[in-house]
C-alpha positions in Angstrom: 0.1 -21.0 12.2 2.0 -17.5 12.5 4.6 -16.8 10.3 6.2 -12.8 10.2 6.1 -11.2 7.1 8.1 -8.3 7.8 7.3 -5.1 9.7 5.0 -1.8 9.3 6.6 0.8 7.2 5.2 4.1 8.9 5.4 2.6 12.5 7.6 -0.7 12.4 5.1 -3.1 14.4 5.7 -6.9 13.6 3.3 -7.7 10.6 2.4 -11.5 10.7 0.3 -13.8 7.8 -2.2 -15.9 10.5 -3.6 -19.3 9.0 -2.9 -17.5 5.4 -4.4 -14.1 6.1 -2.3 -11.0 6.2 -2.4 -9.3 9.4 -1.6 -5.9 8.1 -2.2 -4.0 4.7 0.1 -4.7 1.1 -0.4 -1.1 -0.5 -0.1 -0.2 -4.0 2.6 1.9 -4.0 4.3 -1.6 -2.3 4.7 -0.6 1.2 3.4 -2.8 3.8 1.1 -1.0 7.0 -0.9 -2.5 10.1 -3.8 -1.6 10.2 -3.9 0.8 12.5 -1.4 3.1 10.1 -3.4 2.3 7.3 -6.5 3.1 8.7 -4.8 6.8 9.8 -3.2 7.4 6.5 -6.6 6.6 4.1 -8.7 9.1 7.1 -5.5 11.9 6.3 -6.4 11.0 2.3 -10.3 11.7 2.6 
């Protein structure tokens, strides 16, 4: 089952929960990434 959730916050790609899994990133300051803009953003933190 695919269901959209919404969409990426930095780059705006469809973000969908598949068979109850999030395909994308819920951050703690509440904005929602896919991966690959998480991934960039956590390698800018470090």
């Amino acid at each position: 089952m695919e269901e959209m959730v919404g969409r990426c916050d930095t780059c705006g790609k469809t973000i969908y929960c598949l068979d109850g899994f999030l395909n994308g990133v819920h951050t703690d300051s509440g904005s929602l990434q896919c991966f690959q803009c998480y991934e960039a953003d956590t390698k800018k933190e470090n």
